[in-house]
N, C-alpha and C positions, 0 to 999 in steps of 0.2 A: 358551703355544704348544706344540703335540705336539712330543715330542723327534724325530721321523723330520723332519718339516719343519728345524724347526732345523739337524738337523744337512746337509741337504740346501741348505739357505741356504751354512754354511758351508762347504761343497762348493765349492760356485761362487765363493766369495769366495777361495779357497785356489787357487784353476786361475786368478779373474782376477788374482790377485799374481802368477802366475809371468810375467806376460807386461807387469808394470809394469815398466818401462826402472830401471835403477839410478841415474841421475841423479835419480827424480823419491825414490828411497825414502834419500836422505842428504841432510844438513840446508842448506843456502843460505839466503841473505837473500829475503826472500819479502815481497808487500804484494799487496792488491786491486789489479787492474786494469781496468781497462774503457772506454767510453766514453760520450761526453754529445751526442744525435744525434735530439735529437723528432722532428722531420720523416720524420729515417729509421727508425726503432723503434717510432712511435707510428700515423704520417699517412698513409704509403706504402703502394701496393698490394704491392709486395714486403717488408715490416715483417717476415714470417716468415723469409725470404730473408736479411733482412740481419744477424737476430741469428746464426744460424747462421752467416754468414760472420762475426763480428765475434767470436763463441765460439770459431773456428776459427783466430782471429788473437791465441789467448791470452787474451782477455776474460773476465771474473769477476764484473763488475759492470756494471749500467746506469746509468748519472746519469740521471733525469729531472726534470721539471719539476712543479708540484703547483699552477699559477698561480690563488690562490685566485679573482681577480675574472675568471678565464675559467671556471673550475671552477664559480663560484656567482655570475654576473654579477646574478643577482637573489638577493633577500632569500630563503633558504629559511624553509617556516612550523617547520620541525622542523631548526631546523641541527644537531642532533645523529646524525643519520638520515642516513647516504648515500644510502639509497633517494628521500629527496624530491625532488620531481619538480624542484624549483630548479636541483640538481647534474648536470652531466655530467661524468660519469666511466666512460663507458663506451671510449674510449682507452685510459686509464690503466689502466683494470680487465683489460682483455685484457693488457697489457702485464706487470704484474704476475703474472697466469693463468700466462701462458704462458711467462715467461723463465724459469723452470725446466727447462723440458725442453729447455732449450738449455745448462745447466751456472750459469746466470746468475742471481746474486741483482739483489735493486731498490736503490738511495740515491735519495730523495725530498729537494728542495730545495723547502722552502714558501713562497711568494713573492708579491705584489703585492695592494695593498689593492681590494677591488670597492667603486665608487659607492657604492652603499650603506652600506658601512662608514667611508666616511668625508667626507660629506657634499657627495656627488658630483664628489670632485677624482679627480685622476690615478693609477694605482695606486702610484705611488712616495709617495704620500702616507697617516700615520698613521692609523690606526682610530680613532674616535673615542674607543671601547671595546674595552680590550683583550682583554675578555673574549668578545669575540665570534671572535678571530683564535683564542685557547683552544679553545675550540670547534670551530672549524675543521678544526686540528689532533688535534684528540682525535676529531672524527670519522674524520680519514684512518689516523690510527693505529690504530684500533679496527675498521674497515675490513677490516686488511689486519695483522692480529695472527694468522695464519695459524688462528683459530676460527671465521672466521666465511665460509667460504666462497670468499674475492675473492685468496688467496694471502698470501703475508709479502713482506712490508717491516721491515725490522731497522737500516737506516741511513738516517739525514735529517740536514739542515742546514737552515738558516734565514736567509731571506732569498738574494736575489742581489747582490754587489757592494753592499754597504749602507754602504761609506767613497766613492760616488759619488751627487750628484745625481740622476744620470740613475734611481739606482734607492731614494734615500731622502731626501727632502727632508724640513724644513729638515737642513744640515750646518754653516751657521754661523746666527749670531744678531748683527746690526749691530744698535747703538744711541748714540745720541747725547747726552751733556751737556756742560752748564759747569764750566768750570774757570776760575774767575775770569773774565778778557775775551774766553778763551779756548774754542769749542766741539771738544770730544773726543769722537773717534771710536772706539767700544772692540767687538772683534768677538772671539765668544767659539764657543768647538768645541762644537754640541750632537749632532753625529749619531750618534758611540757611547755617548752618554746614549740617545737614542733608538731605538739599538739596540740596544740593553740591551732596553728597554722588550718591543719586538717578541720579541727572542727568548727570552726569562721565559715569554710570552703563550705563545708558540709550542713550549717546550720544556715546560710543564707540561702541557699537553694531549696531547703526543706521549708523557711519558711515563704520562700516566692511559689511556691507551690501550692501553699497551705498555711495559711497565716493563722489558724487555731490550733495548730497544731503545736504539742508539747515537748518540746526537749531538751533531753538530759545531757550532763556531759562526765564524762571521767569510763563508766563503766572499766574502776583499776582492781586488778589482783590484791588481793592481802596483803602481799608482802615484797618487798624488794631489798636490794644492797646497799645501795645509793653509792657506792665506788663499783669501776669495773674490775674485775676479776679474772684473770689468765684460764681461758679454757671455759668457763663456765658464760650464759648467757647475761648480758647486764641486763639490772633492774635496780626499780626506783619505788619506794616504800610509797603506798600511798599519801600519808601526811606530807611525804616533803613534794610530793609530785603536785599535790595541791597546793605548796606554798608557792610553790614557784608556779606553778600556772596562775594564781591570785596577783600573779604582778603584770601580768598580759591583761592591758588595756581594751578594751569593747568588748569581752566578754559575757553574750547573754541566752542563760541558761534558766531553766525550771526545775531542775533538780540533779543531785549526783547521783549519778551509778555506781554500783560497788559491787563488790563478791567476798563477802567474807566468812570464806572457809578456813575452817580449821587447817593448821600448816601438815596435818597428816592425817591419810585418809581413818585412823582409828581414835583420831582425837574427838573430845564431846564439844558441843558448839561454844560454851564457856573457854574454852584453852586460852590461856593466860600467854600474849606473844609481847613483845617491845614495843614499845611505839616505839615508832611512827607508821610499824608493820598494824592492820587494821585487820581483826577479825572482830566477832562481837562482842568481846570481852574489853576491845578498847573502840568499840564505835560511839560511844559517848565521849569522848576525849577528840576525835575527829569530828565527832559534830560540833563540838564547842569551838575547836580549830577553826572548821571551816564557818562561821560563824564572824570568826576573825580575820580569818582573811579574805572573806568576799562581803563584809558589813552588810551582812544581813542575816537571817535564819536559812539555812540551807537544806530542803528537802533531802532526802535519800532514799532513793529507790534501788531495794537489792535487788539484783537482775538476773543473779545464780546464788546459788546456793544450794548444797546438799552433802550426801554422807553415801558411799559405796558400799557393796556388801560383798561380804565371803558367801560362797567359794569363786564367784564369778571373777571378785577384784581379791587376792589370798591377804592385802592386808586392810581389808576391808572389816566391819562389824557385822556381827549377826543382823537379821531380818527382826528381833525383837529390840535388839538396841539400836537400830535405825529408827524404828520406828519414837523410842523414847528422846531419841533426838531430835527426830520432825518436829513434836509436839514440841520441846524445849525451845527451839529455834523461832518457832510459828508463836507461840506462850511470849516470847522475850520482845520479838518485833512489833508484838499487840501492846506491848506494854511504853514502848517507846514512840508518843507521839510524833515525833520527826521522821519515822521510817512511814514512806508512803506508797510501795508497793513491797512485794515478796516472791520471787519469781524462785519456785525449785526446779535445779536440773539435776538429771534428767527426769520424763515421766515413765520411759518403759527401758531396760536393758535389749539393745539392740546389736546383733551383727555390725551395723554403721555408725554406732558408738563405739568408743573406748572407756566410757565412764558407765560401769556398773553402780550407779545412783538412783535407778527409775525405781518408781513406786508399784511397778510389772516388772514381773516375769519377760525374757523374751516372746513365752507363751501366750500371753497376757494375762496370767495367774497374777491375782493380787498378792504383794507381799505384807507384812502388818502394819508399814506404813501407811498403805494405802489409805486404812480405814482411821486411821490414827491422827494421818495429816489433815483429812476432810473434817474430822469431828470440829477440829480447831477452825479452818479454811472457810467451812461452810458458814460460821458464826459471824467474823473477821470479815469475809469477802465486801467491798463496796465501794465505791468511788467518795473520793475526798478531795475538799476546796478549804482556803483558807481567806478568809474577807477580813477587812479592816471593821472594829467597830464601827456604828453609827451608819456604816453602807446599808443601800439594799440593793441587794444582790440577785441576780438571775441566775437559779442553779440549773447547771445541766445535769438531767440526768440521764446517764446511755442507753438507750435501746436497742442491741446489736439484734434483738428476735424481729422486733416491728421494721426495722431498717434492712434487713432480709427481707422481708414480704412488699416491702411499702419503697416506693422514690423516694427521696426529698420531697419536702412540700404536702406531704400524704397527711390526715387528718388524721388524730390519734384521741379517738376517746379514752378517759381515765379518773382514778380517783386518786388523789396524791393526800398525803399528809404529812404536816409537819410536826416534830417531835421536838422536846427538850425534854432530855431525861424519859422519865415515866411522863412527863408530861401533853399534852395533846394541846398544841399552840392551834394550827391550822387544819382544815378537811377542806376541800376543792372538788369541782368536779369537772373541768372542761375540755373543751376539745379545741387540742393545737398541735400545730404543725410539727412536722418529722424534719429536724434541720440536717443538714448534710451530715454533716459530724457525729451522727448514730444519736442524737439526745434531742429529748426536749425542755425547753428553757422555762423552769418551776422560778416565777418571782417571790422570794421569800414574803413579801407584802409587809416589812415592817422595819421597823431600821436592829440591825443585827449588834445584839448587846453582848459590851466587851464580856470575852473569860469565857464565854458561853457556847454550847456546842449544840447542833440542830441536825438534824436525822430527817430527808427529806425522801419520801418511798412514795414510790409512780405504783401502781397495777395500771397496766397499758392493757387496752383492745384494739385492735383495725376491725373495717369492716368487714376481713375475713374469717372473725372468731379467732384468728391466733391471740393468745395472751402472755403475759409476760411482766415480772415485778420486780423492780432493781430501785436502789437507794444512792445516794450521795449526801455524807457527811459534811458540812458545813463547820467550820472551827475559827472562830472568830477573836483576834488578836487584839 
């Protein structure tokens, strides 16, 4: 890069720090934020419209959907090819394009089996061949590995809700013998064996795709039965669906998924349920669980979560007590170092939803959430790593605005600093490259002292004057 450009870069990134507020440049508890809204970010004739307002409400991240048997309802001749003419992905792909230039990375949740893969059942039902769901996966990730044109994607989960019927059958297994005069009825837990299965399929091709790429696993319901039930759909309580999937060897993941909603739409996010059922009120008791049963600390990223409103949903809560609920839910997660993103659904009430939860109107009139959940959102928002003492580490921090304007490889003037506490460790000024994965790679430059926590804030420039200032939290064990 010519040294006049460079230092012209850093020009501009020295004038956009003076005008970064002092709250965002000292350390706080920080996580992704965003929300989970197909209909509105994907379907809508306003979709441009709303990510903008949903970036504006704090937003960091998109939840979408990746639903293979809508995505590839017929057998592609080349499943390894997004381009075959089997796939549409041209939703997705705009969506992906274009949430950069609104501050906004992607998390892709890959989900439901197409007829064809598995012998023309429902999509909650097995592939016949896992190796086909691999595939799948390795095309979406390979896609969208920010090489090949179609944007990055750097976070995914697997499956939806997979300790429920409704979205992975079988979850038990009845079978009948003798016992002497006696016929015995013995029902045995197969759905985290069977999710196991899926997400192996599903996590090996995401990372042959995309080997920086982060994913989650479980994304489970609140709550389940843990016996079947006549007439009613089986389910399996999150804590036991995690016990038993902790016994399924080669499992490797970077965080859980969860949704823990209140067991009724007028309940407050505190609601007091059983374990092994997982709302917030026992998501410290799961964390400690899981903790035990995968020996080690286990991230968790809520991937939904949210509160309906009357009159739209009739047993829904008012638009003021929605809103005192955001705040509570948003208030509790900040306060819990192991939750490491917060994804609300939905962001707008749509005709294409059924969950009257968005922080809009159908209109796109703000309801009191709106302003309620950002106040908190906007504080909160920021990407977080956790390093071993004594490391030194290389933080990525995302640039989903410069990564919109700029290839890979693009020269990024900036001025970073590093924080502890009120503290002012580090000031930097240089110019480095734009890596595929939306970020650039900050070396803390020191060795990272246990217990301690570091706040590391880029202000970016390109040479086109666009600018842009995003953080990653450093939490060192």
């Amino acid at each position: 890069m010519p040294v006049l450009k460079a230092a012209r870069l850093i020009l501009l990134a020295l004038t956009a720090l003076l005008v970064v507020g002092a709250a965002q440049a000292t350390a706080a508890p920080r996580m992704p934020i965003g929300f989970f809204d197909d209909p509105t970010f994907r379907w809508s004739p306003d979709r441009a419209t709303n990510l903008q307002r949903a970036a504006e409400d704090g937003a960091s991240v998109i939840h979408t959907t990746a639903s293979w048997n809508t995505i590839a309802p017929t057998k592609p001749a080349n499943a390894s090819d997004g381009s075959d003419p089997a796939y549409h992905l041209a939703d997705l792909d705009e969506l992906v394009a274009h949430s950069g230039l609104y501050g906004l990375r992607v998390m892709i949740d890959i989900t439901g089996t197409p007829k064809w893969a598995n012998g023309g059942k429902a999509p909650n039902r097995m592939p016949k061949s896992m190796s086909t769901l691999t595939t799948f996966a390795r095309m979406l990730a390979t896609r969208y590995n920010g090489a090949n044109g179609h944007g990055y994607v750097g976070l995914y989960s697997v499956w939806n809700e997979p300790n429920l019927g409704l979205f992975l059958e079988p979850q038990f297994t009845v079978s009948k013998h003798k016992k002497g005069k006696k016929v015995v009825t013995t029902t045995k837990i197969v759905g985290p064996a069977n999710y196991a299965k899926l997400y192996k399929a599903a996590y090996a091709g995401i990372k042959a795709g995309n080997h920086l790429a982060q994913v989650a696993i479980g994304e489970t319901s609140a709550r389940g039965r843990d016996k079947p039930l006549k007439g009613v759909s089986d389910s399996i309580a999150p804590g036991t669906f995690a016990k038993y999937l902790a016994k399924v060897k080669g499992l490797k993941f970077d965080a859980w998924a969860h949704h823990p909603y209140p067991t009724r739409a007028d309940l407050p996010p505190m609601q007091k349920v059983r374990y092994p059922n997982v709302t917030l009120s026992t998501l410290p008791k799961f964390e400690k669980d899981l903790k035990t049963f995968f020996h080690r600390t286990v991230p968790v990223w809520i991937t939904e979560y949210g509160h309906e409103t009357k009159p739209a949903e009739p047993h829904g809560v008012s638009y003021s007590t929605q809103s005192k609920y955001a705040r509570q839910a948003l208030a509790y997660a900040r306060k819990d170092p192991n939750i490491q993103m917060f994804i609300w659904f939905v962001f707008r009430d749509s005709n294409g939803n059924p969950w009257q939860s968005g922080l809009e109107q159908p209109s796109g009139a703000a309801k009191l959430a709106y302003a309620g959940f950002g106040s908190i959102a906007r504080l909160v928002n920021g990407a977080t790593m956790t390093v071993k003492a004594g490391s030194h580490p290389v933080v990525p921090v995302y640039l989903p605005v410069m990564s919109y304007y700029n290839p890979p490889g693009a020269q990024i003037g900036m001025t970073y600093k590093i924080t502890n506490g009120s503290r002012t460790v580090t000031v930097a000024q240089p110019v480095l490259p734009l890596r595929a994965d939306q970020a650039v790679g900050i070396p803390l430059g020191f060795a990272a002292s246990k217990a301690k926590t570091y706040t590391v804030t880029v202000t970016a420039n390109d040479s086109g004057g666009h600018t842009e200032t995003e953080s990653t939290t450093v939490t060192v064990s």
